[in-house]
C-alpha positions as CSV (number, residue, x, y, z in Angstrom):
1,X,-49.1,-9.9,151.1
2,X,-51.2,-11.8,148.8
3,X,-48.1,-12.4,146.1
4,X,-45.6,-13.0,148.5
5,X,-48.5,-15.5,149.9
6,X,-48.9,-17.0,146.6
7,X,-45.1,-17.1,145.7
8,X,-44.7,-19.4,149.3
9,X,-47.3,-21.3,148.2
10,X,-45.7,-22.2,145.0
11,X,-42.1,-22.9,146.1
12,X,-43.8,-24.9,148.8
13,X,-45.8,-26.9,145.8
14,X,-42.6,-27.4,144.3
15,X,-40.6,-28.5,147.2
16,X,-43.4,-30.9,147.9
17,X,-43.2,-32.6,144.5
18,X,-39.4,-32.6,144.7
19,X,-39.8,-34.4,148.2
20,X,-42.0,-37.0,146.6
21,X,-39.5,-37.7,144.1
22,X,-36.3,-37.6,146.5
23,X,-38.8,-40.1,149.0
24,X,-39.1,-42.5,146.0
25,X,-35.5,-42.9,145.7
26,X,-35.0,-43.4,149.5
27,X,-37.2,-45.6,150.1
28,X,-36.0,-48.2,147.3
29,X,-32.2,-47.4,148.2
30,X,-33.5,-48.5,152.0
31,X,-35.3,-51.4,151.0
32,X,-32.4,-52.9,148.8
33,X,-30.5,-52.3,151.9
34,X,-28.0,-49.7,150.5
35,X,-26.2,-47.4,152.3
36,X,-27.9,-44.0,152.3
37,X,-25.7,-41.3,154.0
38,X,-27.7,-38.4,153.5
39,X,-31.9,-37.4,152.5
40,X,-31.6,-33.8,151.5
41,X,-33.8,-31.5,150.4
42,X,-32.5,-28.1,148.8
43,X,-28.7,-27.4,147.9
44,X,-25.8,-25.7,149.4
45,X,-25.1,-25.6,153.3
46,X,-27.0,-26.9,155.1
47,X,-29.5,-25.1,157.4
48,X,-31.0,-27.8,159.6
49,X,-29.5,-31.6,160.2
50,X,-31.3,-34.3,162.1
51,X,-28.7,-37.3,162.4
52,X,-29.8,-40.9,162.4
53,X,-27.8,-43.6,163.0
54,X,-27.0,-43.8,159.2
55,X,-28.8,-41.4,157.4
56,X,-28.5,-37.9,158.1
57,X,-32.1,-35.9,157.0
58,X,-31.2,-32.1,156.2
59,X,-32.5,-29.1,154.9
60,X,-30.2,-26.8,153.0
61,X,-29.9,-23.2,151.8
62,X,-31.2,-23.0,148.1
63,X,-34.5,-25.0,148.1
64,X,-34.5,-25.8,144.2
65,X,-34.2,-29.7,144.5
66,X,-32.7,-32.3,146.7
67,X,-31.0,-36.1,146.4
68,X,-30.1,-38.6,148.3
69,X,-26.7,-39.4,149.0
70,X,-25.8,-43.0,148.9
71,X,-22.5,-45.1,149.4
72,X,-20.6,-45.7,146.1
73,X,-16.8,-46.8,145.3
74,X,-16.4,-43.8,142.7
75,X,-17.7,-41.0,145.1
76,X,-16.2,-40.7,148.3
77,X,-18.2,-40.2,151.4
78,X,-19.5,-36.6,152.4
79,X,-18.0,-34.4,154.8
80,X,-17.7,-35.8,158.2
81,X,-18.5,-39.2,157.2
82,X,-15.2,-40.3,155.8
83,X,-14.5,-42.3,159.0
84,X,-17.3,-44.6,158.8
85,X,-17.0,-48.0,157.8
86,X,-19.4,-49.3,155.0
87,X,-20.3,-52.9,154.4
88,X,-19.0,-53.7,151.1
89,X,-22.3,-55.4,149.9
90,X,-24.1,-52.3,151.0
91,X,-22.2,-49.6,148.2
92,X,-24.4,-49.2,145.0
93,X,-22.0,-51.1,142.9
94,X,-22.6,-54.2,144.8
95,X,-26.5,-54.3,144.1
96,X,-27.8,-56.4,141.5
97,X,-28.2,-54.8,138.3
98,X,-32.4,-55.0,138.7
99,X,-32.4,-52.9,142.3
100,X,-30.0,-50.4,140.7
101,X,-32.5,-49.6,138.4
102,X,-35.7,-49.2,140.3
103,X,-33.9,-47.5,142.8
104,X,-33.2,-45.3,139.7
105,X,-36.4,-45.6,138.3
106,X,-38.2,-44.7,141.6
107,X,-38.0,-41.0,141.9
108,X,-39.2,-40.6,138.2
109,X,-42.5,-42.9,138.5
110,X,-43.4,-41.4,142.2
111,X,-43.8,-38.0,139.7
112,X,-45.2,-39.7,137.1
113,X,-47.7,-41.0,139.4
114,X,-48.1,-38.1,141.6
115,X,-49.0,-36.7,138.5
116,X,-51.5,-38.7,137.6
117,X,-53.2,-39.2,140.6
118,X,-53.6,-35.2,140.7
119,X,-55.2,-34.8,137.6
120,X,-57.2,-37.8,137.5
121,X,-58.6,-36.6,140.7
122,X,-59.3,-33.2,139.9
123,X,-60.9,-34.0,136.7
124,X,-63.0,-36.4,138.1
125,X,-64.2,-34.0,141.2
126,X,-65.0,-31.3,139.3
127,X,-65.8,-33.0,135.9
128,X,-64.5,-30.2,133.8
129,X,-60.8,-29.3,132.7
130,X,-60.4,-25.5,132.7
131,X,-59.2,-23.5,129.4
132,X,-58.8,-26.4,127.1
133,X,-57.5,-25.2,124.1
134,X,-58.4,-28.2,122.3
135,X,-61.8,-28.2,122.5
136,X,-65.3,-26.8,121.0
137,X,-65.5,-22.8,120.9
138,X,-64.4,-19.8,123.0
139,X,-64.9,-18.0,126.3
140,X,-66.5,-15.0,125.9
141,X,-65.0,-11.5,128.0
142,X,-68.0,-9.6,129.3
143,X,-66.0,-6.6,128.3
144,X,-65.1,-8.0,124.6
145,X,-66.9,-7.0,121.3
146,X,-68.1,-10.4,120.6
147,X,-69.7,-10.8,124.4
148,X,-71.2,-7.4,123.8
149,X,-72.7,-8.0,120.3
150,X,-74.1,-11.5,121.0
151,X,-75.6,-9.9,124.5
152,X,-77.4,-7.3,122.3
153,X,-78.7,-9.6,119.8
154,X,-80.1,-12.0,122.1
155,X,-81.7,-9.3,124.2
156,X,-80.6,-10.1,127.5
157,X,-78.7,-8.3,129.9
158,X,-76.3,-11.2,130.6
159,X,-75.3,-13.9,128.8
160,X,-73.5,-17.3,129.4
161,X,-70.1,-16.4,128.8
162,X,-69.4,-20.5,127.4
163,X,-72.7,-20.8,125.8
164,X,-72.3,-19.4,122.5
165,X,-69.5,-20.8,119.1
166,X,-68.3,-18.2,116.9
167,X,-68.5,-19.7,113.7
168,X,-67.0,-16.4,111.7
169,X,-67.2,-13.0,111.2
170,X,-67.9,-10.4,108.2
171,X,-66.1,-6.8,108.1
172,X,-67.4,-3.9,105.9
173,X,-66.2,-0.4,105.9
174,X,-68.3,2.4,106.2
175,X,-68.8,2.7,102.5
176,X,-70.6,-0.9,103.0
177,X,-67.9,-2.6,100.9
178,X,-66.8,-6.2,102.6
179,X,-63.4,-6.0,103.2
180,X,-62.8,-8.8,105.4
181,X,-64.4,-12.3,106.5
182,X,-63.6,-15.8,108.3
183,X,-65.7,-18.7,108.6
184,X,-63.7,-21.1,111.9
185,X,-66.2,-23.7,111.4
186,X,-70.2,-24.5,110.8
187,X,-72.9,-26.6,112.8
188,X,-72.1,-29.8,111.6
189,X,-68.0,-29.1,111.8
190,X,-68.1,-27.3,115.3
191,X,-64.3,-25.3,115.6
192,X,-62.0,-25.9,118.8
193,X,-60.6,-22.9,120.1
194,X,-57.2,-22.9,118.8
195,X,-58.2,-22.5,115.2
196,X,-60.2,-19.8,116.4
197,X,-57.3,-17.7,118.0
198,X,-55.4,-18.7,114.9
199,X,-57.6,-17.4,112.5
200,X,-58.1,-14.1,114.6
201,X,-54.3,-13.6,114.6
202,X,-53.9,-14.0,111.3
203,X,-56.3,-12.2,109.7
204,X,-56.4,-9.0,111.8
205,X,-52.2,-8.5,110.7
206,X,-54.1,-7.7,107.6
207,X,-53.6,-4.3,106.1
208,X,-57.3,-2.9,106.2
209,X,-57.1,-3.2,110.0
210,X,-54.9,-0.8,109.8
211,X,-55.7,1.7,107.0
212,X,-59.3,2.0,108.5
213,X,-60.4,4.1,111.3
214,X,-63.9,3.4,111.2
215,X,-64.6,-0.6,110.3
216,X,-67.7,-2.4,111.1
217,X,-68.2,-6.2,111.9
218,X,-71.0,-8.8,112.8
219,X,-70.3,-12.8,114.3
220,X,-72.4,-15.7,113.1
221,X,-72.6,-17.6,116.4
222,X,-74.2,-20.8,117.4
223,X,-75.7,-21.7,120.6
224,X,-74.2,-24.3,122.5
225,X,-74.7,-26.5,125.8
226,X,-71.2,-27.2,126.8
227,X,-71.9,-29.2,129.8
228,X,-74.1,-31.7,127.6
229,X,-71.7,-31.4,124.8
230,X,-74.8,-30.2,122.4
231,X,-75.7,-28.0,120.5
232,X,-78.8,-26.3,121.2
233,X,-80.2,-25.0,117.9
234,X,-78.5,-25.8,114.4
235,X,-79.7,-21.9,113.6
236,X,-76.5,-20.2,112.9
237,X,-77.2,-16.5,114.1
238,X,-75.9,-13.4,113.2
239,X,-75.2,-10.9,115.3
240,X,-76.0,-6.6,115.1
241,X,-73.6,-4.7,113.5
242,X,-71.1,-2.8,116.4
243,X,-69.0,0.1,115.4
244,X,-64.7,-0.5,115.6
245,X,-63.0,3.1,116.0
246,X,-59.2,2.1,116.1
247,X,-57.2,-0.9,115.0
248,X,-56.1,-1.9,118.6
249,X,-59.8,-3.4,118.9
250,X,-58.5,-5.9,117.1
251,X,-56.0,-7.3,119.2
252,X,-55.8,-10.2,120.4
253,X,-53.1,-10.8,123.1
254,X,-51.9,-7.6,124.9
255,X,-53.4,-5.0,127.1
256,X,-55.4,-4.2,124.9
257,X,-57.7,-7.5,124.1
258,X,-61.2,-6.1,123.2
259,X,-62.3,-9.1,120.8
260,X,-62.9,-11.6,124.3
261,X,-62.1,-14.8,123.1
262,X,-60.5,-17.2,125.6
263,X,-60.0,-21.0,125.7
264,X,-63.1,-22.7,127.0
265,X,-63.8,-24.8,129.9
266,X,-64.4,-28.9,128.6
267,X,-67.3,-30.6,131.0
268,X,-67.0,-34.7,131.0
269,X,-70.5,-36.0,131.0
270,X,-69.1,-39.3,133.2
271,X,-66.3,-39.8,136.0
272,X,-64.8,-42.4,133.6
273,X,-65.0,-40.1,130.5
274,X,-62.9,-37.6,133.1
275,X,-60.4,-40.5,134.5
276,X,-59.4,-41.2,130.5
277,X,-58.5,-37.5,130.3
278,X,-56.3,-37.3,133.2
279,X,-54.2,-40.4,131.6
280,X,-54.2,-38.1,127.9
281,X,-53.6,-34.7,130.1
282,X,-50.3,-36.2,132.0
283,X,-49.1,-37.7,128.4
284,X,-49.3,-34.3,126.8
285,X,-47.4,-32.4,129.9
286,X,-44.8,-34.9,129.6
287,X,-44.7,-34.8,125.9
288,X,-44.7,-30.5,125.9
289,X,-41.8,-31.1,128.4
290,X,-39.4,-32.9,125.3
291,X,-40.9,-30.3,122.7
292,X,-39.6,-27.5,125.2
293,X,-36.1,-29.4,124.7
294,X,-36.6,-29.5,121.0
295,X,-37.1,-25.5,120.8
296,X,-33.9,-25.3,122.4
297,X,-32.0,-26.8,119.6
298,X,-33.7,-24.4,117.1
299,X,-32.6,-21.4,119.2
300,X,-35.9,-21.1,121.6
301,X,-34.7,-21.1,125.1
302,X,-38.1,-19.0,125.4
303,X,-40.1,-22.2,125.0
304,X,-38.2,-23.9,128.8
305,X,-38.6,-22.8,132.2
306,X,-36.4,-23.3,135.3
307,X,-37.5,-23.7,138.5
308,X,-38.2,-19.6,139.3
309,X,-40.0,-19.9,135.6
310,X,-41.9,-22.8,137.7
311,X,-42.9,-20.6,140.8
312,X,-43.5,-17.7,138.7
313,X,-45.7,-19.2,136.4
314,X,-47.6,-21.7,139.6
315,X,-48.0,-17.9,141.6
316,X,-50.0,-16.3,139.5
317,X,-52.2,-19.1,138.7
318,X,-53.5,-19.6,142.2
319,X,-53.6,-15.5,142.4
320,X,-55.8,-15.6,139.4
321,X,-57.7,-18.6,138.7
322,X,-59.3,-21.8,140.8
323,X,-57.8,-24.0,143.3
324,X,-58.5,-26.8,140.8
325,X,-56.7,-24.8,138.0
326,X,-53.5,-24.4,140.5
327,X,-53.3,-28.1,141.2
328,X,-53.7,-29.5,137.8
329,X,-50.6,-26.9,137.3
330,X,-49.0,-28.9,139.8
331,X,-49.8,-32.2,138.4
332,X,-48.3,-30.3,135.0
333,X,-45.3,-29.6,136.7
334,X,-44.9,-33.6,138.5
335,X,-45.7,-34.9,134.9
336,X,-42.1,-32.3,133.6
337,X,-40.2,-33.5,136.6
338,X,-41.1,-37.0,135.7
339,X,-39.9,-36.7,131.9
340,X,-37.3,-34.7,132.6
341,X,-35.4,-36.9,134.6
342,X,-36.2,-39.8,131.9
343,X,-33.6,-38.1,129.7
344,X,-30.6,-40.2,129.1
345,X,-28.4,-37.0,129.8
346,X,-25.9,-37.1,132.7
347,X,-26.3,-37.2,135.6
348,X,-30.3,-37.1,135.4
349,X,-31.5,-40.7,136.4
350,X,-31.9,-41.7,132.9
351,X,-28.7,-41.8,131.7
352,X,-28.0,-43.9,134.9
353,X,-30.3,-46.5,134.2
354,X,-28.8,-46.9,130.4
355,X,-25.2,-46.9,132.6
356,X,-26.2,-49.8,135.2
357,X,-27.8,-51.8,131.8
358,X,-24.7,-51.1,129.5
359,X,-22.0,-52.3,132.4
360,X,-24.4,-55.4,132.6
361,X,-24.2,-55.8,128.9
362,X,-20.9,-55.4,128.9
363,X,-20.2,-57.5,131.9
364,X,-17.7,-54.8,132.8
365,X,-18.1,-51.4,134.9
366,X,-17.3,-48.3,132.8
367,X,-13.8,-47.0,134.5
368,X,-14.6,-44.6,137.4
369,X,-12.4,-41.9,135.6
370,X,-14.3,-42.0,132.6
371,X,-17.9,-41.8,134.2
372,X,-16.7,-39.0,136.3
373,X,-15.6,-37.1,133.0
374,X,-19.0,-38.0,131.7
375,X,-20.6,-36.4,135.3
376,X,-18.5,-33.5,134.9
377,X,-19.4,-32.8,131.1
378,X,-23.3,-33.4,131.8
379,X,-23.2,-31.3,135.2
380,X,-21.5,-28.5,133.3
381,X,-24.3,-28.2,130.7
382,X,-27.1,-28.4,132.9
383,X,-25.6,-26.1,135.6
384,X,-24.7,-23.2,132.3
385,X,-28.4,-24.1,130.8
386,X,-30.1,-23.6,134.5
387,X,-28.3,-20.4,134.8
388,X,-29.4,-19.5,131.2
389,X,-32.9,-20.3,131.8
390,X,-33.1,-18.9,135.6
391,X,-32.0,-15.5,134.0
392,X,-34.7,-15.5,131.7
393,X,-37.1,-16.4,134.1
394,X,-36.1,-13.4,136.1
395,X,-36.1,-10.7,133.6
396,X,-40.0,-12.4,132.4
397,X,-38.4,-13.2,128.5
């Protein structure tokens, strides 16, 4: 019950951002005064129709999007509205170049916004942006080595699991010989987390790791207030020695994680500190939405997710982390929508806008035949790369 909970709760996330976006569009189309035939959320048949006078609101089978369906010269009218009669100056070709393009623009900067108004908020609530892997140190799993080691040296039977930095590490074998060591960072030069898991990766693909059966290793450490951003004492410790038996302890990702390092939580010490974040946090989920893209043209389709990889991936955070970790996820996946539609790729609304400006350039409308060929092409793509990247989000590669 709890994952087919969770799963509703993240197609309904979705469908609520997809709504926003769809309401952005309708609401300019009305106000211009264009003729909108249809709101629609999903695709397919539809399931559920509520006719207006002029705009039919509808629900349809597969709820993985929506549009809004508005009166053009190219297209001709949906099913069962071919008799209607529709004011010329009320078709999209008729409106001025400028309402063409917010009414283009809209959908795209209601995400954008939505976006940022979710993050901004949540940052500024809780004052604190959950497993940041750009900042200061680690996590620490209470069933990890490093937890363990550092819990034994300070003498207490708990520690803060954020309150410690691992500056490095030593290896010797049983002989007493060093065979391995790191240093991530020092007191003055305090390491974020990713150079951390980086270093951890690399160097435990070494050899020795897995020759040895019996390898010992000690962390220098550094305490650290994370919610003050300071460090308590410049003393870099080192921790007891603690026994490694097999090479898996030295995984990092996998079932078998027993080092316990995990991204850290980053505190803001003021609401305004936390409102610049939000801004930086939506630019970098837009930005990671165009490095996706880029992966695809190196051969990565692993690096893009469709709209299942979406629910999927929005599911189990709210089964496994905080409410305020599943919403930023949402804002994550407004910011995607919002830069994803920016694209100039047809028939997403930013090749649209560069459409309406080039006709105005060129004082001449591209011939209907030609943009439909265009449609078709761009449709095409899109529809073979959703079905690549649905696929893959099914089978979890």
């Amino acid at each position: 019950m709890t994952i087919v909970f969770t799963l509703l709760l993240s197609l309904g996330s979705l469908l609520f951002i997809v709504t926003l976006h769809e309401l952005g569009h309708f609401c300019v189309a009305k106000w211009s005064g264009a003729y909108v035939y249809e709101f629609a959320l999903g695709f397919g048949p539809r399931l559920l129709t509520f006719k207006g006078k002029e705009t039919w609101f509808s629900i349809r089978l597969l709820p993985l999007g929506g549009f809004v369906s508005i009166a053009m010269e190219a297209v001709d009218p949906p099913k069962g509205r071919e008799e209607e009669i529709v004011p010329e100056n009320r078709k999209m070709e008729a409106l001025p170049t400028w309402k063409r393009s917010l009414f283009i623009l809209a959908g795209p900067l209601v995400n954008l916004g939505t976006a940022i108004l979710i993050v901004t908020t949540v940052f500024m609530a809780t004052l604190a942006k959950p497993n940041d892997m750009g900042f200061y140190g680690q996590r620490l799993a209470s069933t990890g080595i490093a937890y363990k080691l550092i819990k034994e040296q300070e003498g207490q039977e708990d520690i803060d699991d954020q309150g410690y930095i691992l500056l490095g590490y030593e290896v010797y074998d049983t002989k007493g010989e060093l065979r391995d060591k790191a240093e991530f960072g020092t007191a003055e030069q305090l390491p974020i987390y990713s150079n951390i898991v980086y270093k951890f990766i690399d160097n435990f693909q070494k050899d020795i790791y897995q020759e040895q059966k019996d390898l010992r290793i000690k962390f220098n450490y550094l305490n650290f207030d994370y919610q003050n951003h300071k460090v308590k004492s410049s003393q870099v410790s080192s921790g007891k020695w603690t026994q490694l038996s097999k090479p898996d302890d030295w995984q990092i990702q996998g079932k078998n994680t027993t080092v316990g390092i995990m991204a850290p939580t980053r505190y803001f010490l003021t609401r305004q500190e936390a409102y610049r974040a939000g801004w930086r946090q939506v630019g970098q989920d837009s930005l990671g939405l165009l490095k996706a893209f880029g992966q695809i043209f190196k051969g990565n389709i692993h690096a893009l997710s469709g709209p299942v990889g979406l629910v999927k991936g929005s599911s189990q955070t709210t089964n496994v982390t905080t409410p305020a970790s599943f919403l930023l996820g949402m804002g994550a996946i407004s910011a995607n929508l919002f830069m994803f539609n920016f694209l100039p790729f047809p028939p997403l609304d930013g090749y649209k806008f560069c459409e309406a400006w080039w006709e105005k350039a060129r004082k001449k409308e591209i011939n209907s035949k030609v943009k439909i060929g265009i449609t078709a092409v761009g449709v095409s793509f899109m529809l073979l790369l959703f079905i690549i990247v649905t696929i893959k989000d099914l089978i979890g590669g």
